[in-house]
C-alpha positions in Angstrom: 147.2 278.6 159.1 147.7 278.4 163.0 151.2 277.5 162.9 152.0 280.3 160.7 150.5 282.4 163.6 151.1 281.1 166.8 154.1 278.0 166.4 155.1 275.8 169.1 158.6 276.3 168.3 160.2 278.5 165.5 164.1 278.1 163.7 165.3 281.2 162.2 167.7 280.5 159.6 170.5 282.8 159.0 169.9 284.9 162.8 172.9 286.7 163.5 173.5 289.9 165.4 175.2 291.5 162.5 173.5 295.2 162.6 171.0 295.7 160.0 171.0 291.5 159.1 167.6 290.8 157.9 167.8 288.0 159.8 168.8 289.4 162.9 166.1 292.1 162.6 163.6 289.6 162.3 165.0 288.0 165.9 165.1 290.7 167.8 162.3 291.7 167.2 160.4 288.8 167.7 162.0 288.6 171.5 161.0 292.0 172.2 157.6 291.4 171.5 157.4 288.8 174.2 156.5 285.1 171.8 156.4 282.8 174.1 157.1 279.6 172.0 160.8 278.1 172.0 162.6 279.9 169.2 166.4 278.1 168.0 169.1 280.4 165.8 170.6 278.5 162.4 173.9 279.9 161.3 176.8 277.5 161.3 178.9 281.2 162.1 178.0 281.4 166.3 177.8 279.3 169.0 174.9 282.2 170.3 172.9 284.5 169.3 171.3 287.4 171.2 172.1 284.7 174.2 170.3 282.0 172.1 172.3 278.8 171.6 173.1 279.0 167.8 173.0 275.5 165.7 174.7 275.1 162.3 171.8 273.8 160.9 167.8 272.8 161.2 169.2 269.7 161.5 171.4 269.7 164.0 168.3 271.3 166.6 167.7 267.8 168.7 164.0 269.2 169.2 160.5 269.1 167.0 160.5 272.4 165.2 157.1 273.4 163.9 157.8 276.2 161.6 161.3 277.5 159.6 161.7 281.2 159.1 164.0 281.4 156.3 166.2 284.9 155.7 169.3 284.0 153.5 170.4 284.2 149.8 168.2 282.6 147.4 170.6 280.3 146.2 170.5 278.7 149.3 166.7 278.4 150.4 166.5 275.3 148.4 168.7 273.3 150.5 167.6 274.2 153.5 164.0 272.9 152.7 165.4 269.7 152.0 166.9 269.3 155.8 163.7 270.6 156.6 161.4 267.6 154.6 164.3 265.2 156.3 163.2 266.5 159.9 159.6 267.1 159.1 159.0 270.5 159.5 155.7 270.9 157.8 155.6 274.8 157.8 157.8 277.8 156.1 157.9 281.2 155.9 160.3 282.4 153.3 161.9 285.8 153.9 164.4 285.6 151.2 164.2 287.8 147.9 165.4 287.0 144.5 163.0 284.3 143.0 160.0 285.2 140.3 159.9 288.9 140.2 164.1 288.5 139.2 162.9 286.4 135.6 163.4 283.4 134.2 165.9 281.6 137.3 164.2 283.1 139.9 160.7 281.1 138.5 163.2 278.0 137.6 163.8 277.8 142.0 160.3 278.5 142.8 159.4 275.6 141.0 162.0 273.2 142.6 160.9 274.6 145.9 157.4 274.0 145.0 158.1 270.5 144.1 159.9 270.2 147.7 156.8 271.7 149.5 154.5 269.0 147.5 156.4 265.7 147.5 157.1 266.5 151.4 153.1 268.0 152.6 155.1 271.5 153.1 153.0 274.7 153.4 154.7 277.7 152.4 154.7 281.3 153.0 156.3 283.5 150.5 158.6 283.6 149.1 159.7 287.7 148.8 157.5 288.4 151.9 157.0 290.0 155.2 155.7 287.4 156.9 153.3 287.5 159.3 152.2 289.5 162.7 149.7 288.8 165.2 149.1 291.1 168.2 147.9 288.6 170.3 150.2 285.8 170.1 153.2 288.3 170.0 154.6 286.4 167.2 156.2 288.0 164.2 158.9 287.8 161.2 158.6 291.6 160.5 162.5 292.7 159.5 161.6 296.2 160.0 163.0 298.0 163.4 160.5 298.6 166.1 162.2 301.8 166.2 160.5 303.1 163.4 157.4 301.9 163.2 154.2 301.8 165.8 151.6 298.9 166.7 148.4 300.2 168.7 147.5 296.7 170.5 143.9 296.8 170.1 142.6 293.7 167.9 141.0 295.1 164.9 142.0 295.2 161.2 143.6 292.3 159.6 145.9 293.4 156.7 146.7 291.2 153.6 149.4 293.0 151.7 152.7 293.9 150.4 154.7 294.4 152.6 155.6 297.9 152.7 152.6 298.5 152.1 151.8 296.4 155.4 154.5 298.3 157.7 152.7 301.9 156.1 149.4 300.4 157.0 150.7 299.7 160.8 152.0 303.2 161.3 148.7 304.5 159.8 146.5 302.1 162.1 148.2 303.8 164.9 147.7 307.6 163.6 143.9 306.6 163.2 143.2 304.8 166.3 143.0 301.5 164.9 144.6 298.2 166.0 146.2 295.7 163.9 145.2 291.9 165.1 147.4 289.8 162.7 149.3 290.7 159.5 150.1 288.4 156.4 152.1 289.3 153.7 152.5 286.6 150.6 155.2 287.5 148.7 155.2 285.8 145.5 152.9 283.3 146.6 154.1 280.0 145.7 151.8 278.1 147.8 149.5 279.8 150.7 147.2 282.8 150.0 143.9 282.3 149.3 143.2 279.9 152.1 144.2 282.6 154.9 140.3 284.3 154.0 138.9 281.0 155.7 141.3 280.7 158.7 140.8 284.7 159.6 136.9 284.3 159.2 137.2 282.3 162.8 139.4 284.8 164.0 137.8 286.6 167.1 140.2 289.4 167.6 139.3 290.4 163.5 136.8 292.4 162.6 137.7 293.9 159.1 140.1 292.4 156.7 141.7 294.9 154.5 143.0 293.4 151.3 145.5 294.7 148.8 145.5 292.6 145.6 147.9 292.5 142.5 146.8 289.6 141.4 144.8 286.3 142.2 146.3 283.1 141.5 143.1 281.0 142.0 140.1 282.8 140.7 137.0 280.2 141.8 138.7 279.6 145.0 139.3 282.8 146.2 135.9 283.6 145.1 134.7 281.0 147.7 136.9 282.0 150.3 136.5 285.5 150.0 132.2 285.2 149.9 132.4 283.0 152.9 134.5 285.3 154.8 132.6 287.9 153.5 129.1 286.6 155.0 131.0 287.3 158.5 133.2 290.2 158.1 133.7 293.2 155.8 136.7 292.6 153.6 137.9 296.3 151.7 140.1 295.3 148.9 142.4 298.1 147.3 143.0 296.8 144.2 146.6 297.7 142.2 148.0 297.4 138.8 144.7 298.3 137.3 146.0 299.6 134.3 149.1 298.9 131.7 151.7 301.3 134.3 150.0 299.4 137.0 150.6 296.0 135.6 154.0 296.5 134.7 154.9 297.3 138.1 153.2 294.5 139.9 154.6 291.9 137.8 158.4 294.0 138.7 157.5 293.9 142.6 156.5 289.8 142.9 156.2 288.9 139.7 152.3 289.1 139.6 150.2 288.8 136.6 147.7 291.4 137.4 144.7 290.4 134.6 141.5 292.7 133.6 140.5 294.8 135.9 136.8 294.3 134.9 137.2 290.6 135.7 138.2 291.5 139.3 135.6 294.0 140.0 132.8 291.6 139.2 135.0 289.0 141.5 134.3 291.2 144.4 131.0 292.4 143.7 129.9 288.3 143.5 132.3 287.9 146.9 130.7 290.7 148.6 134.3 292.6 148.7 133.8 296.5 149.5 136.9 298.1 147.0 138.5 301.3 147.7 139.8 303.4 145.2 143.1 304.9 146.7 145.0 304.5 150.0 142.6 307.5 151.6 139.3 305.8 150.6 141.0 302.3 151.9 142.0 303.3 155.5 138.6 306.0 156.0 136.7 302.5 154.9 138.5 300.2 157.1 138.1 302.5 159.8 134.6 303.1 159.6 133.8 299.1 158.7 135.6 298.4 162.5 134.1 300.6 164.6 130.6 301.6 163.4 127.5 298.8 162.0 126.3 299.5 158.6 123.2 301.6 158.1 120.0 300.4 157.7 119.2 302.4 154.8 120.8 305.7 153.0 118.7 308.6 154.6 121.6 311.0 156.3 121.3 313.3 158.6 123.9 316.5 158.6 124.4 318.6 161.8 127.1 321.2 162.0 128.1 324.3 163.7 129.7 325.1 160.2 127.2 326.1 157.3 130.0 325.9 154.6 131.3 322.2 155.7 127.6 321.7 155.9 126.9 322.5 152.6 130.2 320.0 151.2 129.1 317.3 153.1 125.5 317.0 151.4 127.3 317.5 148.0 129.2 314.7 148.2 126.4 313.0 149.4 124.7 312.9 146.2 127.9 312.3 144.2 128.0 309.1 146.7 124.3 307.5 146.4 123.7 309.4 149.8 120.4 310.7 150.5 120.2 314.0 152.4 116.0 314.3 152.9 114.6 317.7 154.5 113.4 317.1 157.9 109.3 316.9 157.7 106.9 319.4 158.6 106.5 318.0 161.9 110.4 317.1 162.3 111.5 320.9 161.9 108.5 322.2 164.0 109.9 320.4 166.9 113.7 321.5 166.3 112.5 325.0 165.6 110.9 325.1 168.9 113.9 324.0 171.1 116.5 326.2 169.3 117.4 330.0 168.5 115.8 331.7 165.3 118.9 332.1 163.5 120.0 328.3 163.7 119.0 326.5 160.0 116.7 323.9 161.0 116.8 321.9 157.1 119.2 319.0 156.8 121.7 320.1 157.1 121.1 321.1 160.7 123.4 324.2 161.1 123.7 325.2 164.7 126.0 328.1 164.0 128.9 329.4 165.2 126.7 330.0 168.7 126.5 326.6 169.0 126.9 325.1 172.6 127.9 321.1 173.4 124.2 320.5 174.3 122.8 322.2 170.8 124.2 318.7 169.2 122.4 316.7 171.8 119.4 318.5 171.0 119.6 318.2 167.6 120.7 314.3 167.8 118.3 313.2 170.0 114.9 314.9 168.0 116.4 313.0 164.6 118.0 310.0 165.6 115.9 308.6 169.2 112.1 310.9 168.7 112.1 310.4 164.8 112.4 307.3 162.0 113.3 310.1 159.2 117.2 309.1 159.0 119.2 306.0 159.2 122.7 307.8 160.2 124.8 310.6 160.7 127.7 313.0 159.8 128.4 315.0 162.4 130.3 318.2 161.9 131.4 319.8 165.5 134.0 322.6 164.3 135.8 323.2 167.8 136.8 326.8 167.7 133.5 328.2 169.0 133.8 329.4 172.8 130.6 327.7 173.4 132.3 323.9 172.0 134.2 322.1 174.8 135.1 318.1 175.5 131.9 317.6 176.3 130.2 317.4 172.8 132.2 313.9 173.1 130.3 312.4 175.6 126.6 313.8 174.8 126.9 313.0 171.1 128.0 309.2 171.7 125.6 308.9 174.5 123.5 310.0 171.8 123.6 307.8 169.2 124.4 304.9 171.2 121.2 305.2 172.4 119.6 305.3 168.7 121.4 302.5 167.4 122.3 303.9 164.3 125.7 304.3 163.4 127.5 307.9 162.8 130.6 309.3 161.4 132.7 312.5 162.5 134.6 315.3 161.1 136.4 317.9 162.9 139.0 320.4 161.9 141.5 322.1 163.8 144.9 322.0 165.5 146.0 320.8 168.7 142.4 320.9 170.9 141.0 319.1 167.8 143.0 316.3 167.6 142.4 316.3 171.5 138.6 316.0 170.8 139.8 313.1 167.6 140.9 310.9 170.5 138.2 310.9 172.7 135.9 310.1 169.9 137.8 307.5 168.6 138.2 305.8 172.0 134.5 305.5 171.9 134.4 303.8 168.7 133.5 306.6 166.5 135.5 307.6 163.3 137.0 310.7 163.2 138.0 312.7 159.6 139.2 315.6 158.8 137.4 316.9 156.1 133.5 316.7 155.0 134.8 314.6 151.6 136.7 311.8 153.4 133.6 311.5 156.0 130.8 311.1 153.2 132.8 308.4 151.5 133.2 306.9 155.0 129.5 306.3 155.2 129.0 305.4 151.7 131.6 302.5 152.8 129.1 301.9 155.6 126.7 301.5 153.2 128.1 299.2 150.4 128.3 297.1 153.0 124.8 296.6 154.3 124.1 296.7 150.6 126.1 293.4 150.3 125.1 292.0 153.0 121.5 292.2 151.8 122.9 291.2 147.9 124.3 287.8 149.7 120.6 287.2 151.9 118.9 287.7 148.9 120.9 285.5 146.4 120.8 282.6 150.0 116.9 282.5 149.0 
């Protein structure tokens, strides 16, 4: 899987600077990103592109080429893997649309190309795919403009997916403070897939793999691959084509077989897969999973400035095997005594609209550092108050840094809350806007460690 990531040397077949060629997307923006490998331009039509020295074909390049991007008409893929078995190229990423999800010919080429890839020890990416990104090799065969879509360079997320829904996902990652390390995006499928669980399991820019699944080729092997990877990292899967609509559409996009959904849903429960059910649940997850630990157990701890968001937040608590306990005698006695009368010492802890930046620290440090009672937090800080200011950023971090135990936020508001959003985030706490999406948040938190301790248990 390295060479699919970070080659040596890369042709693009078909480059061009013909506005709006796939192709030619696909090599511009792989220069403007910086890859530092030697990259060569096929197309018997120029003598240069973007002030590359063109060739007419793979096999007229007098160097070792260690991996084909491939972005012309189907018709035409097929012979271009056969210069490329002639010159040894072992690795290809095919662009090109127009194979399986188009019917009966489209599977007819597949399988020649297949045959190709086997007789000649090809591996082979696609084809109807995106390609691949990674962040930190600046490599890519993304045809989509720069222009319109956003990369935050932090090393994060890994996304395995279609590809639109990989370019959404980067423009998402960005609005939500997360980082994208590498990106793959199979296509059809006709040879790699499954094996890309092991490679990013080693990966140390990855710390979440998100998954979205229409089908699985291999069932026992991406079992294996996925429980292995899973023993490392949290893998969130967001399962389409669930039902007969579903289906239909994922076997019309790359010509998947999508299969019983109760099938896959044991599949990831025996893998230790975390699945979201819709694209909200599957970036909050992903979000959480990368930048807070799991919880030791599912005792929560609610403290808000805002009774009413208070209130939502421990319903959906119990709708999500969430445990909201009442502080104990003891517990409350001590918060009584370091705040006003008319703040609701209960859990939730409801500082009020009085509430000050320190009230939270107060609050945080009695539950979460002096007491055993909770093993996280959803913390509420509404910013309109006069008394609410930046600084509830840095005393509630220092906070439950210092407690070890992992918290999620929501805030609502305009302009000075998504101020406040930021600064959390850059601190490596998760930021929602609404009570609902922060609760399923932490129940994500929690499948996890619940996993983690299913895969311990079935070790012994």
């Amino acid at each position: 899987m390295e060479t699919f990531f970070n080659p040596v040397s890369v042709a693009i077949v078909g480059a061009t600077e013909k506005p709006g060629s796939l192709p030619g997307i696909i090599l511009k923006n792989l220069l403007s990103m910086g890859f530092k490998g030697k990259v060569y331009p096929v197309n018997p039509k120029y003598g240069t592109v973007f002030g590359l020295k063109c060739f007419p074909s793979i096999l007229d390049i007098p160097d070792e080429i260690a991996l084909t991007v491939i972005a012309i008409p189907a018709s035409l893929v097929l012979d271009v893997l056969q210069q490329q078995a002639h010159k040894r190229i072992r690795h290809a990423i095919i662009i090109s649309a127009g194979f399986r999800e188009k019917g009966a010919e489209g599977i007819e080429m597949e399988e020649r190309i297949r045959c190709v890839a086997i007789e000649n020890d090809m591996k082979i990416l696609g084809p109807n795919c995106l390609g691949v990104l990674d962040n930190y090799t600046n490599f890519t065969t993304s045809f989509l403009s720069w222009e319109r879509v956003s990369i935050l360079k932090r090393f994060t997320i890994d996304p395995l997916s279609s590809g639109a829904f990989a370019i959404a996902l980067l423009d998402l990652a960005v609005q939500e403070g997360l980082g994208i390390a590498k990106m793959i995006n199979y296509g059809n499928r006709i040879d790699v897939g499954d094996g890309s669980l092991a490679f990013l399991r080693e990966d140390v820019h990855t710390k979440v793999v998100a998954l979205y699944m229409e089908s699985v080729d291999y069932g026992r092997r991406f079992i294996e691959a996925a429980r292995s990877c899973s023993k490392k990292k949290p893998i969130v899967v967001l399962k389409v084509g669930r039902g007969a609509a579903g289906i239909a559409a994922a076997k019309s996009h790359t010509g998947a077989i999508a299969g019983n959904y109760e099938i896959y849903k044991a599949a990831f429960l025996k893998s230790g897969i975390i699945e979201a059910h819709g694209l909200e649940e599957f970036i909050d997850g992903v979000k959480a999973l990368s930048m807070q630990n799991p919880p030791a157990g599912n005792r929560i701890l609610i403290v808000t400035n805002g009774g009413g968001f208070g209130v939502i937040a421990a319903d959906h608590c119990s709708e999500n095997g969430l445990e909201v306990p009442p502080p104990s005698p003891q517990l409350k006695e001590k918060l009584g005594s370091k705040f006003s009368t008319f703040y609701v010492v209960n859990n939730p802890v409801d500082l009020t609209g009085s509430a000050c930046d320190r009230d939270y620290h107060i609050a945080l440090h009695a539950c979460m550092i002096e007491s055993d009672e909770y093993d996280a937090a959803i913390i509420i800080p509404l910013m309109a108050p006069q008394g609410m200011s930046e600084k509830v950023v840095g005393l509630i971090t220092e906070t439950m840094k210092r407690s070890g135990r992992p918290a999620v936020i929501c805030t609502v508001g305009g302009a000075f809350t998504m101020k406040i959003k930021g600064l959390f985030e850059e601190r490596d706490f998760p930021v929602y806007p609404s009570p609902e999406r922060s609760v399923r948040a932490m129940s994500m938190l929690l499948k996890r460690r619940i996993l983690q301790e299913g895969a311990v248990r079935s070790a012994i």
